[in-house]
LUMKOLVO-573409 format. One line per 8 residues: number of its first residue (from 1); their letters; for each residue y, z, x of N, C-alpha, C, O. Coordinates in nm, 3 decimals. Layout:
N
NUM) A) Y Z X Y Z X Y Z X Y Z X | ...
# end
This chain:
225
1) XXXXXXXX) 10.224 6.774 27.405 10.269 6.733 27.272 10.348 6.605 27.284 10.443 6.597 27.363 | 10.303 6.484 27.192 10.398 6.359 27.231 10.445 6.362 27.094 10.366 6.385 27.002 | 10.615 6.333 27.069 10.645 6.252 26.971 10.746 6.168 27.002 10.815 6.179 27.104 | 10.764 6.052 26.887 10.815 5.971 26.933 10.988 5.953 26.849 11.006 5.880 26.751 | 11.073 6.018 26.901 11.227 6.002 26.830 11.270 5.880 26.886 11.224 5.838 26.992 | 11.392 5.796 26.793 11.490 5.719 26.813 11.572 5.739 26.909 11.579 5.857 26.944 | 11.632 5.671 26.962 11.763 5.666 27.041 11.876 5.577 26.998 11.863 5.470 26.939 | 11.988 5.633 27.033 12.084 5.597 26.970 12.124 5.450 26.892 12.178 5.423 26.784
9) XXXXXXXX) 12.067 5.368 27.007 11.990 5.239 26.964 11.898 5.190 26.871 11.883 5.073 26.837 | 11.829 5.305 26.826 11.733 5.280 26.782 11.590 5.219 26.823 11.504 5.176 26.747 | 11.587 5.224 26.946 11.428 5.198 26.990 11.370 5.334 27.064 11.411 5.413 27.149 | 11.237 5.315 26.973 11.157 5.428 26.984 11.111 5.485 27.186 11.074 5.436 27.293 | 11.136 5.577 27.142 11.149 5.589 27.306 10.984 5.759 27.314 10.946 5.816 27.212 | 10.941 5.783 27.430 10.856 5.872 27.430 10.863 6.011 27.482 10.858 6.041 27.602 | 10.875 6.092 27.382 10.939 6.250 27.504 10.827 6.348 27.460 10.791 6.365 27.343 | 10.769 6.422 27.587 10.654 6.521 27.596 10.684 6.624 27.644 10.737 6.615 27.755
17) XXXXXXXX) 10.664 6.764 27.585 10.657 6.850 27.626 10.628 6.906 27.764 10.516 6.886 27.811 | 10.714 6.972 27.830 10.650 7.064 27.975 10.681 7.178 27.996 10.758 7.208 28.087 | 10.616 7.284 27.897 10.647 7.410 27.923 10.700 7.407 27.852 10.807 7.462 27.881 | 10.697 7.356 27.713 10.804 7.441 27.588 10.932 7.302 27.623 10.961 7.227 27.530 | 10.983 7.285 27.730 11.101 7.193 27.782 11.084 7.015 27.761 10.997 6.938 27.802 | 11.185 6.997 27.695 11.199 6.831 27.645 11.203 6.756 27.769 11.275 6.784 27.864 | 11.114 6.647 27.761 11.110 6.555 27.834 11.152 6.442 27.853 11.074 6.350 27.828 | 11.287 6.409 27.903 11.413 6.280 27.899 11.286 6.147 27.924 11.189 6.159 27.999
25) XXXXXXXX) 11.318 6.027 27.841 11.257 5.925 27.829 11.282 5.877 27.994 11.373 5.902 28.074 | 11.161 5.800 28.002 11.149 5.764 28.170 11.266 5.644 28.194 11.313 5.619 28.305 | 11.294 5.590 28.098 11.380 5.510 28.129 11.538 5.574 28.184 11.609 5.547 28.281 | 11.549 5.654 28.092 11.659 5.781 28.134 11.666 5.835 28.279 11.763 5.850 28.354 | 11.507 5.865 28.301 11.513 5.939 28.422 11.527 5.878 28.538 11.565 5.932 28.642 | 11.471 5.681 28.512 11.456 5.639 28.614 11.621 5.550 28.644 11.637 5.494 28.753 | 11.734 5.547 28.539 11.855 5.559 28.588 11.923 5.662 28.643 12.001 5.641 28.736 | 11.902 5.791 28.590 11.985 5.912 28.648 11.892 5.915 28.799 11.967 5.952 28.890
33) XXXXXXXX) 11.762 5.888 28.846 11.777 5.902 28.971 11.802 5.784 29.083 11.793 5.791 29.206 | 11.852 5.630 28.963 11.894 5.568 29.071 12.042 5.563 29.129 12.096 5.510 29.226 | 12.081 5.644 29.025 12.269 5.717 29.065 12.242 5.793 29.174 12.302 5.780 29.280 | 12.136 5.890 29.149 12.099 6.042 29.248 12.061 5.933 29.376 12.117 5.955 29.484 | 12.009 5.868 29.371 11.964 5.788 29.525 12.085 5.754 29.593 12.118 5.805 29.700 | 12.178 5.635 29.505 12.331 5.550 29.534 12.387 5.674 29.624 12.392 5.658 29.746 | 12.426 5.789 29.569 12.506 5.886 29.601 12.457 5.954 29.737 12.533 6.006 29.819 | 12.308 5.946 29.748 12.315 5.997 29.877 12.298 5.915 29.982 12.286 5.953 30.098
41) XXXXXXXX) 12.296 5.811 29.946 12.319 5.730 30.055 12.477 5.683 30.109 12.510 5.636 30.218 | 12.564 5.718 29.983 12.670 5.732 30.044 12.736 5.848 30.106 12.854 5.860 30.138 | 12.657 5.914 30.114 12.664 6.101 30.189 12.720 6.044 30.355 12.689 5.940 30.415 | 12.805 6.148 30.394 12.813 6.152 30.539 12.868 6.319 30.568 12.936 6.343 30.668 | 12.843 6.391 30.504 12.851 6.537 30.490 12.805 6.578 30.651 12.877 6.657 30.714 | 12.681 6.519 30.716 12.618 6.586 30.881 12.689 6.469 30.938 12.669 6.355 30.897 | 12.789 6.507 31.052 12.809 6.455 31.138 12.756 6.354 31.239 12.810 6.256 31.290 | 12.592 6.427 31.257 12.529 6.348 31.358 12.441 6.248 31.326 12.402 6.161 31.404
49) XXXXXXXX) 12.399 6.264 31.167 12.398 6.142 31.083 12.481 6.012 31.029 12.464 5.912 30.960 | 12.547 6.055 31.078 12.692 5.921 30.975 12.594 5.824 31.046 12.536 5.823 31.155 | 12.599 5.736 30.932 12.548 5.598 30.992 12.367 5.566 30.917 12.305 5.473 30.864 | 12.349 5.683 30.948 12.180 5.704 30.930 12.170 5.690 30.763 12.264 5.717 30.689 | 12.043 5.645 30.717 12.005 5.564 30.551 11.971 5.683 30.485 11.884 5.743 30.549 | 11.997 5.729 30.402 11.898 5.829 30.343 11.792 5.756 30.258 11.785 5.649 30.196 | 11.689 5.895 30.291 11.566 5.819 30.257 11.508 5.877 30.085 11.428 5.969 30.068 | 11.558 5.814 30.002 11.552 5.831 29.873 11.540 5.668 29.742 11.627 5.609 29.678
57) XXXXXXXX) 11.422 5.652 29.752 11.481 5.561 29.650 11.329 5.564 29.564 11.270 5.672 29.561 | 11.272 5.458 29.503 11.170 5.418 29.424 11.042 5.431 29.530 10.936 5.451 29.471 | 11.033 5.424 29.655 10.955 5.389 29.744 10.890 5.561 29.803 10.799 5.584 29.884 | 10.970 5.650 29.732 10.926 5.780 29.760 10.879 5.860 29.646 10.896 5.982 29.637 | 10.802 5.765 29.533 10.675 5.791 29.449 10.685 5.771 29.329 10.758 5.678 29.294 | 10.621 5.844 29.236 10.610 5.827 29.068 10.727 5.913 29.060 10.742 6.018 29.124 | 10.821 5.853 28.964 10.910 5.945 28.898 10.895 6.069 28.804 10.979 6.156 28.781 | 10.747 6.053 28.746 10.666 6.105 28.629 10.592 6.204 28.695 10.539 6.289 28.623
65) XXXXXXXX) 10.575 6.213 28.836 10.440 6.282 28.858 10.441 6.415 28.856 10.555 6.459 28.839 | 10.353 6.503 28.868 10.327 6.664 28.841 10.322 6.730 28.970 10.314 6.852 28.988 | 10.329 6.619 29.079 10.313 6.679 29.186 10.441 6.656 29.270 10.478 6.538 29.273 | 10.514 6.740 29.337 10.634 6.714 29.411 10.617 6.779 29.593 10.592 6.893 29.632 | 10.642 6.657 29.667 10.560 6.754 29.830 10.730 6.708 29.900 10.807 6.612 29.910 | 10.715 6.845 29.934 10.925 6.840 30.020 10.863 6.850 30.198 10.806 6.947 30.247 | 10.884 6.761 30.245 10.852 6.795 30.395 10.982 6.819 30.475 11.072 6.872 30.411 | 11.007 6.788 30.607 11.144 6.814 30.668 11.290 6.752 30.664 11.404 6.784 30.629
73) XXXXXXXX) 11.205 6.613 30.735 11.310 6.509 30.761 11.225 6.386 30.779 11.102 6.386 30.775 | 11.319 6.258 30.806 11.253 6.138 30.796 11.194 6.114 30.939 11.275 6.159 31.020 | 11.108 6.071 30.988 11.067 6.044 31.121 11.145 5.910 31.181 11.152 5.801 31.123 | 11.200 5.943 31.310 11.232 5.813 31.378 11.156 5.694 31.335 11.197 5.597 31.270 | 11.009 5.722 31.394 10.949 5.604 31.382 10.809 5.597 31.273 10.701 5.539 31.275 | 10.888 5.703 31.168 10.823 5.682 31.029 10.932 5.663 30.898 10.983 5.558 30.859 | 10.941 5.738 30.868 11.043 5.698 30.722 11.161 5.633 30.777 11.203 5.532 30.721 | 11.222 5.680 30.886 11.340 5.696 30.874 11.356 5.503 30.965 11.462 5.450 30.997
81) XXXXXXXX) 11.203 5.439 30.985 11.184 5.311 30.985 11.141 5.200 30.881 11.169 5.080 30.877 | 11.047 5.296 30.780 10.970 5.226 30.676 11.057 5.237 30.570 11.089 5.134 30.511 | 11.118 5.381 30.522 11.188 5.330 30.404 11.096 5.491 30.317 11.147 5.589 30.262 | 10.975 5.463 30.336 10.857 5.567 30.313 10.841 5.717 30.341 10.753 5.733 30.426 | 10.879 5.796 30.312 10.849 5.920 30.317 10.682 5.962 30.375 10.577 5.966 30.311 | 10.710 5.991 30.526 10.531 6.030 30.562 10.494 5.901 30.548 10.413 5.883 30.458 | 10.522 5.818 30.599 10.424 5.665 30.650 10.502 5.598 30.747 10.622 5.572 30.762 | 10.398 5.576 30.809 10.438 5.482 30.968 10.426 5.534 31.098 10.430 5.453 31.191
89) XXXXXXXX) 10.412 5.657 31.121 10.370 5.703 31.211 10.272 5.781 31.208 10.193 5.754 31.118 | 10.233 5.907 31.299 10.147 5.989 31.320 10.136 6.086 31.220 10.024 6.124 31.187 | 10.233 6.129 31.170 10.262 6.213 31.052 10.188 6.183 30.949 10.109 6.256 30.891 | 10.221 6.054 30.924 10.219 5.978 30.805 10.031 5.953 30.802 9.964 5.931 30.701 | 9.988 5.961 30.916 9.819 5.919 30.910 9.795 6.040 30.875 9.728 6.056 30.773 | 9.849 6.170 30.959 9.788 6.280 30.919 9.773 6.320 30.760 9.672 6.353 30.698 | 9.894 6.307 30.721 9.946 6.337 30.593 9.833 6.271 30.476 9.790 6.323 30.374 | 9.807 6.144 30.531 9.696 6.068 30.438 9.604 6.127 30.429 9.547 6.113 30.321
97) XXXXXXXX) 9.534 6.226 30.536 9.450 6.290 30.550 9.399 6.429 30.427 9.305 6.482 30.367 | 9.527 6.430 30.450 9.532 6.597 30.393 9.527 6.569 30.205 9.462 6.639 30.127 | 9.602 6.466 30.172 9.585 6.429 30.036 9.479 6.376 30.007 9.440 6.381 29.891 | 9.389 6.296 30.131 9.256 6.276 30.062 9.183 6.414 30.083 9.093 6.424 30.000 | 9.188 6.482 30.133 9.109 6.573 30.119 9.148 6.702 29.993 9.074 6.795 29.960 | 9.273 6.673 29.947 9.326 6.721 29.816 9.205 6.634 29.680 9.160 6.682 29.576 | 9.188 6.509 29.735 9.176 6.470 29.619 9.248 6.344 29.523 9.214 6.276 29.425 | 9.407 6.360 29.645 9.491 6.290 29.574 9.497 6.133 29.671 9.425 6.098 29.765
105) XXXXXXXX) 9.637 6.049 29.590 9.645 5.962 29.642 9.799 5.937 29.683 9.865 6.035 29.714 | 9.833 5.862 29.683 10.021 5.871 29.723 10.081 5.817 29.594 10.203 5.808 29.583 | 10.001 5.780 29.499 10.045 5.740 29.355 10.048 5.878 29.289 10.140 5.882 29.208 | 9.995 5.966 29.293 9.989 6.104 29.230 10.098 6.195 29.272 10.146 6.282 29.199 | 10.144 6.164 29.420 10.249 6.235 29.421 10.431 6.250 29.466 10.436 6.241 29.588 | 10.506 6.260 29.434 10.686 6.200 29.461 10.673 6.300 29.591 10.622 6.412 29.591 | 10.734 6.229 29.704 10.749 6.279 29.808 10.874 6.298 29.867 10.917 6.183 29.869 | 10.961 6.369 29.917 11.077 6.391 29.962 11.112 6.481 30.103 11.023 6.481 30.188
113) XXXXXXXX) 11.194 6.530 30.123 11.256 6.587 30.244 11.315 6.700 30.215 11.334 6.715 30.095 | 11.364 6.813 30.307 11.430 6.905 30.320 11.595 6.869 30.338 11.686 6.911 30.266 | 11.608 6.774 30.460 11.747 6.647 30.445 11.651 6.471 30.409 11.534 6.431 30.405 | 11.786 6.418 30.392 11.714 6.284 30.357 11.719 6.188 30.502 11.649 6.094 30.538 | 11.832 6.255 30.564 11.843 6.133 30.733 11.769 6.180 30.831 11.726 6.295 30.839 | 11.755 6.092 30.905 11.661 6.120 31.038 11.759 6.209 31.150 11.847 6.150 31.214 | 11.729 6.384 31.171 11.819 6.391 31.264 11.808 6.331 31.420 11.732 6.234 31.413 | 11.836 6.342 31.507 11.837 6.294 31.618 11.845 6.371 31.730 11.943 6.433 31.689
121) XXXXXXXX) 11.822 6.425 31.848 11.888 6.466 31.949 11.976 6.406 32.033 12.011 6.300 31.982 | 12.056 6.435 32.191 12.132 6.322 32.242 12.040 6.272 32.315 12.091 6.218 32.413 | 11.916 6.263 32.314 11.822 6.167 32.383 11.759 6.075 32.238 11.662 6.012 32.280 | 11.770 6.059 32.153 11.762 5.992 32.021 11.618 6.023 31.979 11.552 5.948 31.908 | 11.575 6.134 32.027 11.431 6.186 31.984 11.453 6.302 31.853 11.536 6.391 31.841 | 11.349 6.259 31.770 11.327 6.339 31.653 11.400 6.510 31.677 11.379 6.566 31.785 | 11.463 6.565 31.594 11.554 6.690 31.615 11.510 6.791 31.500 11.480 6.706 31.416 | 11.482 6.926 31.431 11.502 6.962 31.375 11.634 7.009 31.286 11.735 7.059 31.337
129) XXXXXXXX) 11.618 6.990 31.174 11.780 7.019 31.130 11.841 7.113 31.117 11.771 7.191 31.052 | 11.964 7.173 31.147 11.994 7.274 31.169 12.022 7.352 30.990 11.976 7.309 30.884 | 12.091 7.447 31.007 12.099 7.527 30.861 12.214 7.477 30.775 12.207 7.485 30.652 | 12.312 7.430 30.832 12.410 7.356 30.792 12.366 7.231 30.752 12.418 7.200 30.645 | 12.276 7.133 30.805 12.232 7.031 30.732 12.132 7.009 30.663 12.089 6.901 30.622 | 12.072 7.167 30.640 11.947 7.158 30.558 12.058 7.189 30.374 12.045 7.137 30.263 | 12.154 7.293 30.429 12.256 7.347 30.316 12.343 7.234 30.260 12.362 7.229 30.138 | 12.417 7.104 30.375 12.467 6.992 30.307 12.330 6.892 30.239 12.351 6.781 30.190
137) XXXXXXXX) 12.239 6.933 30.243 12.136 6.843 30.175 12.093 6.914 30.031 12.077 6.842 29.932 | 12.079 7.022 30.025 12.045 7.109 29.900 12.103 7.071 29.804 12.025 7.121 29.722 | 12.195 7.013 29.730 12.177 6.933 29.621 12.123 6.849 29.565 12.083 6.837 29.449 | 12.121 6.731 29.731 11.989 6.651 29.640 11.847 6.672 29.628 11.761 6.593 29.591 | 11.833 6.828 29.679 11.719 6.843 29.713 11.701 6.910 29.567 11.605 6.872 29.501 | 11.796 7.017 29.510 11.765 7.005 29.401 11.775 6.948 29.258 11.714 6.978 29.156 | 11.877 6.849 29.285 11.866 6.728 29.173 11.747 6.623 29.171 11.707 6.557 29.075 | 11.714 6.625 29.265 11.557 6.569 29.289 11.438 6.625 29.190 11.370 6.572 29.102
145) XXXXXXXX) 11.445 6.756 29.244 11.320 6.830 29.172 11.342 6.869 28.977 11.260 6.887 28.887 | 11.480 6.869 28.979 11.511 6.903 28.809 11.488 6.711 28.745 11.479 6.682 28.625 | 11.484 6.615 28.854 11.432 6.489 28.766 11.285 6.470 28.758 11.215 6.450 28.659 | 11.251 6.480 28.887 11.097 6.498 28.875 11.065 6.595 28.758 11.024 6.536 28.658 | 11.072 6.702 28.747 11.004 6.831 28.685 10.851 6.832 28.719 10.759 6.813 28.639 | 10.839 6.860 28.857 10.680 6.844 28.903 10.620 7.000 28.836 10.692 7.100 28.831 | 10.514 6.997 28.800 10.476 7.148 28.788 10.406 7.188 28.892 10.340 7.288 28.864 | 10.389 7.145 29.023 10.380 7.196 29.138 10.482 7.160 29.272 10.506 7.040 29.287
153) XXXXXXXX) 10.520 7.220 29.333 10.581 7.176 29.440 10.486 7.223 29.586 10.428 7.329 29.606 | 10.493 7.123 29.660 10.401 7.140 29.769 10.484 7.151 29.914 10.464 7.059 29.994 | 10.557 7.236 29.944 10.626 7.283 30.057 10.555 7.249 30.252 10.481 7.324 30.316 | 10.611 7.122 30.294 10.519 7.111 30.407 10.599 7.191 30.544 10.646 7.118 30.631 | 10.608 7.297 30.553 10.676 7.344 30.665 10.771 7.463 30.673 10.818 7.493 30.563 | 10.807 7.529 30.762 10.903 7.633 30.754 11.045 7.549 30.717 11.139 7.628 30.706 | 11.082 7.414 30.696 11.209 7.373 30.717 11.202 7.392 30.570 11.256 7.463 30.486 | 11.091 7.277 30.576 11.100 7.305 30.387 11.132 7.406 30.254 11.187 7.387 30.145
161) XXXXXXXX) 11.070 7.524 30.319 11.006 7.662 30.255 11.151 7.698 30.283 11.190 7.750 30.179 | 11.251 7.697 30.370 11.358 7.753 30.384 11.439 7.664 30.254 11.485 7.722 30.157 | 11.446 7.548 30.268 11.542 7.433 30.184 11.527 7.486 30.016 11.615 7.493 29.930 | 11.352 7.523 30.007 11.362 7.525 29.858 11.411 7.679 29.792 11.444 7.702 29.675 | 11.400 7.805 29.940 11.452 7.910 29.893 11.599 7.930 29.879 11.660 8.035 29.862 | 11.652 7.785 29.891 11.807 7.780 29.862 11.846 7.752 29.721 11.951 7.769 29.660 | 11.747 7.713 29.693 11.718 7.627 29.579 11.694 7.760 29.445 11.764 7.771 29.344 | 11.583 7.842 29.482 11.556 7.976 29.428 11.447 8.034 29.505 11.338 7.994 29.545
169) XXXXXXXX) 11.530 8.164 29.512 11.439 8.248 29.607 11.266 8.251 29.583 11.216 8.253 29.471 | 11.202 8.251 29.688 11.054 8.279 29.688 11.030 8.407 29.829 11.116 8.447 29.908 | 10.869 8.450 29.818 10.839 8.499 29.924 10.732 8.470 29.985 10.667 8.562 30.034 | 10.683 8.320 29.998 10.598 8.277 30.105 10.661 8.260 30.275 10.756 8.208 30.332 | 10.556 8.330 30.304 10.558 8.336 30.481 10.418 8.256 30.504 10.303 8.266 30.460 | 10.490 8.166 30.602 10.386 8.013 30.593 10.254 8.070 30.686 10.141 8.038 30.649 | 10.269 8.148 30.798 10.136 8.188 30.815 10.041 8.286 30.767 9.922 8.292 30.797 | 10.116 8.376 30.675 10.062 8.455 30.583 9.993 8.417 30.448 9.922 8.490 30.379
177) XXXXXXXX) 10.037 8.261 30.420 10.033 8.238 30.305 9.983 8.083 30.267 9.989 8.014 30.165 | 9.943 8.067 30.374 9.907 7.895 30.342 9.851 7.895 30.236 9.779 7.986 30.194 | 9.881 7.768 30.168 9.779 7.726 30.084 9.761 7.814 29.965 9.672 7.788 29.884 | 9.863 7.949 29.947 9.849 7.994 29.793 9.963 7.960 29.711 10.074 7.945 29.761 | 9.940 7.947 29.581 10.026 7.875 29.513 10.101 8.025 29.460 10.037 8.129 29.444 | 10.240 8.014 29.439 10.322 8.115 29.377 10.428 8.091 29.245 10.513 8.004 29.268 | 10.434 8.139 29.141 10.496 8.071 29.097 10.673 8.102 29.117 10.738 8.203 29.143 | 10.703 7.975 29.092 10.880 7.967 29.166 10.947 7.866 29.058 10.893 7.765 29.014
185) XXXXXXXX) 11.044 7.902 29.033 11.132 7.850 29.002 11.092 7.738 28.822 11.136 7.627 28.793 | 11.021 7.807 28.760 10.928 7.735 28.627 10.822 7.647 28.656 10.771 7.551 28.597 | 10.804 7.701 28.755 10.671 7.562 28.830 10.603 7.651 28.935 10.635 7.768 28.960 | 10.487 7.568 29.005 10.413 7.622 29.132 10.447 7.598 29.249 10.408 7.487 29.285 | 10.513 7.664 29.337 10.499 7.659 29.493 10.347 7.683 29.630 10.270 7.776 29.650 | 10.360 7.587 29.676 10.259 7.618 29.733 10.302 7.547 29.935 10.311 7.432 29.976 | 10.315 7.683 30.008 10.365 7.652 30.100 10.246 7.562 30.196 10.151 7.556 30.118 | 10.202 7.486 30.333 10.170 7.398 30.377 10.187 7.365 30.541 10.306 7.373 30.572
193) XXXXXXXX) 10.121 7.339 30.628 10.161 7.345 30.768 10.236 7.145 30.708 10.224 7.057 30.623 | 10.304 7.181 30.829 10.351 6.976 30.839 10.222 6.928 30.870 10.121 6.994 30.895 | 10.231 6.845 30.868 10.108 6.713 30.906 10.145 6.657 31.049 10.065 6.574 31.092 | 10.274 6.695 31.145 10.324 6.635 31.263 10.224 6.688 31.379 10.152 6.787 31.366 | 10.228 6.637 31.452 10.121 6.649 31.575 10.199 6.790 31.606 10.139 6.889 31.561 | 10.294 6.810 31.659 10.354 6.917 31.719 10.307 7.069 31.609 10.316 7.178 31.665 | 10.264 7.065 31.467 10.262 7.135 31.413 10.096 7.162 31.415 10.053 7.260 31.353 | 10.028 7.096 31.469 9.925 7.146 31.504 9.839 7.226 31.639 9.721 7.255 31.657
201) XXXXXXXX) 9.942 7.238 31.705 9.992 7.378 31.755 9.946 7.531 31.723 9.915 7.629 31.791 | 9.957 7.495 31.561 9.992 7.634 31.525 9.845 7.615 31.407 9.777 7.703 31.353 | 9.838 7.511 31.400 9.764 7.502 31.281 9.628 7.325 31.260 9.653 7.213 31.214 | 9.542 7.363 31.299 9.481 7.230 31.348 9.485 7.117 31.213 9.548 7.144 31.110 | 9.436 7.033 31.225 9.457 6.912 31.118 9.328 6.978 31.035 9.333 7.029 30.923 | 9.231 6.967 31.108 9.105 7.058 31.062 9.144 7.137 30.954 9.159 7.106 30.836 | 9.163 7.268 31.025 9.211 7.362 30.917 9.326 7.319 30.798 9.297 7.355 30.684 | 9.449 7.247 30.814 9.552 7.206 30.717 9.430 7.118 30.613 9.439 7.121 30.490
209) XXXXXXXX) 9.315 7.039 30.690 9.268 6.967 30.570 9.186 7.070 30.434 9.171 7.059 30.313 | 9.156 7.151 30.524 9.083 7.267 30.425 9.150 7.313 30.340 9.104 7.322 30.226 | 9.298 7.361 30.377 9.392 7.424 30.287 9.388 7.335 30.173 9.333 7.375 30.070 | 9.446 7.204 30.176 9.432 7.094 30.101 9.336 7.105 30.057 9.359 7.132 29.939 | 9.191 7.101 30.077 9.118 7.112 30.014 9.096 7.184 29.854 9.072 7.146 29.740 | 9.127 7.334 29.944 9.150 7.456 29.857 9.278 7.424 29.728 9.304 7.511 29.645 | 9.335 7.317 29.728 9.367 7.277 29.615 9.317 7.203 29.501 9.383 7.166 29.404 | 9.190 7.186 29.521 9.126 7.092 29.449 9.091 7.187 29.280 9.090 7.130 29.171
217) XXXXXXXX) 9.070 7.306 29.295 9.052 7.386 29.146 9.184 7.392 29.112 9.171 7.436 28.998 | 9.316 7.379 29.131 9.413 7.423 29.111 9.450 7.280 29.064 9.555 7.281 29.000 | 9.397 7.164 29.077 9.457 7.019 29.068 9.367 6.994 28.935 9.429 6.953 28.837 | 9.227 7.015 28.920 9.187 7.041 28.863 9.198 7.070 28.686 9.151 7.023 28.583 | 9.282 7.165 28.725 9.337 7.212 28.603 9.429 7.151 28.530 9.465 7.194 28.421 | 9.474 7.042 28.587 9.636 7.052 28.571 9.618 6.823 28.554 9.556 6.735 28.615 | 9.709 6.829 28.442 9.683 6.672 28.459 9.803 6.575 28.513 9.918 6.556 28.474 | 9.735 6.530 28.603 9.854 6.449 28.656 9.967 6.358 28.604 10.077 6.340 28.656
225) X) 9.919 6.305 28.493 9.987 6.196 28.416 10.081 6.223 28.395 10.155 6.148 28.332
# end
């Protein structure tokens, strides 16, 4: 449903329905999340981050889009170099993979993290984040998703799937459950292996592309715009 009300100003501005729920003019949305960006980049809440950029700004997708994908953390020598969420390294090729075989493109969908900094180990190699810095990140993880209002969220990982059940509880178990969508939190969850080499281990690129695949009736339905 589109109509078009005034603003206080008086210029006609555009708000659409999602789910019954009013839709803040993009201009609105695209200031309140360049505060939400400012702020976490002035974060130093993880210790072993101080120093490190968070990776949040215009460069991590459509503000508008229907699709929202939360992966872990930024890669040494991917985001947490490019600026890019999932681009620049190995991840980031895989990851291309899996959305073309969705169907999609990286314009279709806002991409984000479980934390926004790159953790580190004391050998300065990529780290998983612990529970404490997945928990000091959970605000912007969910002030993120209440600006977006994606009507799907695409969960890439156990880090993830943990971050967003902070957010509101779900019950996907990632090897029980790949690739089915649940609904969570006024929207769709749909849990996801990572796209990282190490996570194919457990789960080949092969198979993750299929899962992806298996989203294509579900994308289908649903319009991106």
């Amino acid at each position: 449903m589109n109509i078009t009300p005034t603003n206080p100003q008086g210029v006609m501005v555009s708000v659409r329905s999602r789910g019954g729920r009013p839709v803040p003019s993009f201009d609105r949305t695209k200031r309140q999340f360049t505060l939400l960006a400012r702020e976490a980049h002035r974060c130093c809440r993880c210790d072993r981050m101080a120093g490190c950029e968070a990776i949040l700004s215009e460069r991590n997708g459509r503000l508008q889009s229907r699709i929202l994908v939360v992966a872990e953390a930024p890669g040494r020598l991917g985001a947490a170099r490019t600026g890019i969420p999932l681009f620049g390294d190995q991840s980031g090729r895989n990851f291309e993979q899996l959305l073309a075989a969705a169907g999609l493109e990286r314009s279709d969908v806002f991409i984000t993290n479980a934390i926004l900094c790159n953790p580190r180990d004391e050998r300065g190699r990529n780290a998983t984040p612990t529970a404490a810095e997945i928990q000091n990140c959970s605000p912007f993880l969910g002030r993120t998703i209440a600006l977006i209002d994606p009507r799907i969220v695409i969960a890439l990982g156990a880090v993830a799937l943990k971050a967003l059940a902070l957010l509101a509880p779900h019950s996907i178990v990632l090897k029980r459950d790949v690739g089915q969508p649940i609904s969570w939190n006024d929207r769709l969850l749909v849990g996801m292996y990572h796209p990282s080499p190490r996570a194919q281990l457990h789960r080949s690129l092969a198979l993750q592309c299929d899962d992806f695949r298996s989203l294509r009736p579900l994308l289908a339905d649903m319009t991106l715009a």
